[in-house]
C-alpha positions as CSV (number, residue, x, y, z in Angstrom):
1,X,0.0,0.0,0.0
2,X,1.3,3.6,-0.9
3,X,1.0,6.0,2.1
4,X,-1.1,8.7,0.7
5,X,-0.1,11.7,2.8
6,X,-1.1,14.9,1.8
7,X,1.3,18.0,0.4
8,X,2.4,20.2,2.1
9,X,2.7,23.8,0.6
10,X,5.2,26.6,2.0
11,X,3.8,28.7,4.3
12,X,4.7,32.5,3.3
13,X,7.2,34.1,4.7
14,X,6.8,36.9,7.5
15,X,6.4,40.1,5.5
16,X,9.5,42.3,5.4
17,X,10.7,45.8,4.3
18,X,11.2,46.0,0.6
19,X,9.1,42.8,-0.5
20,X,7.0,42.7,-3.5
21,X,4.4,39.9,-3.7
22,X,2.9,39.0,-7.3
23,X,-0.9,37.6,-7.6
24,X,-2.8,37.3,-10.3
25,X,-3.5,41.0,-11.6
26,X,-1.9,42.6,-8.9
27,X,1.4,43.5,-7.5
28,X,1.6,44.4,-3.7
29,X,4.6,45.6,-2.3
30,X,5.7,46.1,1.3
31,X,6.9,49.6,2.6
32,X,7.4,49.7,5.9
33,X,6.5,46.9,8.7
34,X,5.5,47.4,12.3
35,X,4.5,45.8,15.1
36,X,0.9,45.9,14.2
37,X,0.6,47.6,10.7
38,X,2.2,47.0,7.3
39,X,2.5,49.9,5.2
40,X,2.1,48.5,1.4
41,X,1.3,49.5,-2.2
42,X,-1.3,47.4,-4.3
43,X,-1.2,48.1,-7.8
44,X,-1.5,46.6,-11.4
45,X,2.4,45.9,-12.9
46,X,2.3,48.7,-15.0
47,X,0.4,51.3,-13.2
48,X,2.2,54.7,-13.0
49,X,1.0,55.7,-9.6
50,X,-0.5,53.6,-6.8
51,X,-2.1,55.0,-3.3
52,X,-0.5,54.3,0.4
53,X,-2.2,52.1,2.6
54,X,-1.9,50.8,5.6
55,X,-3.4,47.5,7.3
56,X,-2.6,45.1,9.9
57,X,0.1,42.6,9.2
58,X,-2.9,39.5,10.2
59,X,-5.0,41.1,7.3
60,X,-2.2,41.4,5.2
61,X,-1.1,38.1,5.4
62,X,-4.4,36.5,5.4
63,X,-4.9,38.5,2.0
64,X,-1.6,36.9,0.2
65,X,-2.8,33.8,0.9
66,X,-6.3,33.7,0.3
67,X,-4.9,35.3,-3.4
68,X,-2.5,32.8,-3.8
69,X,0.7,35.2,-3.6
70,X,4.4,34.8,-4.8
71,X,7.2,36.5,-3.1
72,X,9.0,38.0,-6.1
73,X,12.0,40.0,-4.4
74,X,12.8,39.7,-0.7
């Protein structure tokens, strides 16, 4: 019998300073972390401007994964 044990994915990493996160339409990247809050940008690849935001780093992180987000620079 074959043990059929389930795969395990990566669990992302803690968000840092300076990371940029790809998904499928949108780009997020990380300006400044906190204790609490994560400063970030979300916008499109090519988008010429993009607003400040800032949320908690639980929301933050529960948003990359629910989007299914790749870490693209550290």
């Amino acid at each position: 019998m074959k043990n059929n044990k389930p795969t395990r994915r990566a669990g992302l990493k803690p968000l840092e300073t300076g990371q940029v996160w790809r998904m499928a339409e949108l780009n997020l990247q990380v300006g400044m972390v906190g204790k609490l809050l994560v400063h970030y940008k979300l916008a499109k690849p090519d988008a010429v401007r993009s607003s400040n935001s800032c949320s908690g780093i639980s929301t933050v992180e529960k948003y990359l994964k629910k989007n299914k987000a790749v870490l693209v620079t550290a």
